[in-house]
N, C-alpha and C positions, 0 to 999 in steps of 0.2 A: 259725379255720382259716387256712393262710398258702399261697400255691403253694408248688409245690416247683417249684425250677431247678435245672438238673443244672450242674456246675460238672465239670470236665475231669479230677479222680481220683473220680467219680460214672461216669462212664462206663464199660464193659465192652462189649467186642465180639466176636461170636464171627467164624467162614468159616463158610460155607454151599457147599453146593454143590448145583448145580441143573441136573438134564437138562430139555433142553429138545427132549427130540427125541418128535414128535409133540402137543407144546404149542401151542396157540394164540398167537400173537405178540402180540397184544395184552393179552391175559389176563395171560401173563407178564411183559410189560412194568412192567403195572400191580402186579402183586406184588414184583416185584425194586425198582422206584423207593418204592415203601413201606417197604421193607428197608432200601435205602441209607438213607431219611433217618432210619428210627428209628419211625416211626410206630407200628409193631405193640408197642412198648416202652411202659409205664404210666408211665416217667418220661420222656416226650417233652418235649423241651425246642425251642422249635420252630429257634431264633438258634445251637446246637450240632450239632456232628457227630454224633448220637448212633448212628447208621445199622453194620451190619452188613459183612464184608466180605464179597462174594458173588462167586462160580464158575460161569458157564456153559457145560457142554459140551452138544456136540453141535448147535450153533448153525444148521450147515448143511440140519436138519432138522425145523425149526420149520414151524407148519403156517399157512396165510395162510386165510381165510372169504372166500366171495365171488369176485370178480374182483381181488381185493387183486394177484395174483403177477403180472397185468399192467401194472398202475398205475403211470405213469413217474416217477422223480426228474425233477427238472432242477437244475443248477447254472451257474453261468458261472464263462469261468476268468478272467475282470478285462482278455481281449484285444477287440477290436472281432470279431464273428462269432463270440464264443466259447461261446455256448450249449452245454449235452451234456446227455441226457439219457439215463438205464438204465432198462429195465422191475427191478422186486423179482427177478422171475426170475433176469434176467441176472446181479443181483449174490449171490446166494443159490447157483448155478451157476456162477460164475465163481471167480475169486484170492482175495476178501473177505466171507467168506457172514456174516461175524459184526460186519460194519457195519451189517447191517440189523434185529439185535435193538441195538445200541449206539444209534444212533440211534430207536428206537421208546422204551426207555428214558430217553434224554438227555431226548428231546421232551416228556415226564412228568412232567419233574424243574420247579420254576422257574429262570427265567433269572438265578441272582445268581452273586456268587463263591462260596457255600456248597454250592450246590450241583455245582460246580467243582472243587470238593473231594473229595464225597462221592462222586462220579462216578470219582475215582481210587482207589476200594474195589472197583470193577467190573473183571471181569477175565473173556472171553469166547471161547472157544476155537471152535474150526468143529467138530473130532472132539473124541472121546472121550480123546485125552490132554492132559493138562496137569499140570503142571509145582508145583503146590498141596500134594502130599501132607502133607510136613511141617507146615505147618497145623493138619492133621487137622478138614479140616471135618465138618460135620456135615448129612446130606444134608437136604432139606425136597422131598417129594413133590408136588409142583404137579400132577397128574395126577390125583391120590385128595383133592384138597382140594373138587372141583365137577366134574362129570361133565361141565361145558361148557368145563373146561377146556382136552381134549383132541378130535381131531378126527384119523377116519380117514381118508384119500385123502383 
């Protein structure tokens, strides 16, 4: 018996599209970055793109466990005192609600250029419209895959 390695006209890739409204954010997370890189695929190739292109709407309405929607970022911006920090809330309620599944995502994926890559297959909207149709993804129901995947109030 010999492995199989997928070589780059071996690959096929569909869109996806994924509500995520009333989804658990990490649950999600962990589905969409298994997508991107190809994993759910029986010819997983681990050194290839082999990953899906995925669609998230409704980003604004993802659901947090716990005291998660308190829990603060911090970053600095490279000046002397420049600390900042946002609760989950604030960014989720604010201009950018769809930084905070991109980033729970990214943090899933490993840190190389491949997956730098396959991170530009992710495409992540706050509402319900985007810009995909032509496409013609194909939905995947993360809600009806595990009953803990979803989470009311």
């Amino acid at each position: 018996m010999k492995t199989f390695t997928a070589t780059p006209a071996d690959i096929e890739k569909k869109w996806i599209l994924i509500d995520a409204e009333g989804v658990v954010l990490g649950r999600l997370a962990s589905i969409v970055a298994m997508r991107l890189r190809g994993k759910h695929k029986p010819t997983f190739t681990p050194h290839m793109d082999m990953g899906d292109n995925v669609i998230i709407i409704n980003a604004e309405k993802v659901q947090l466990t716990g005291d998660k929607r308190n829990e603060r970022f911090y970053w600095h911006t490279g000046h002397p005192g420049g600390i900042k920090s946002r609760t989950k809330a604030q960014i989720l309620d604010g201009n950018h609600p769809e930084r905070v599944v991109e980033n729970a995502i990214r943090r899933m994926l490993p840190r190389n250029r491949l997956s730098r890559q396959q991170l530009s297959h992710l495409r992540v909207f706050a509402g319900i419209e985007h810009g995909m149709n032509a496409q013609q993804p194909e939905v995947l129901d993360v809600k009806s895959m595990n009953k803990k995947n979803t989470r009311t109030a």
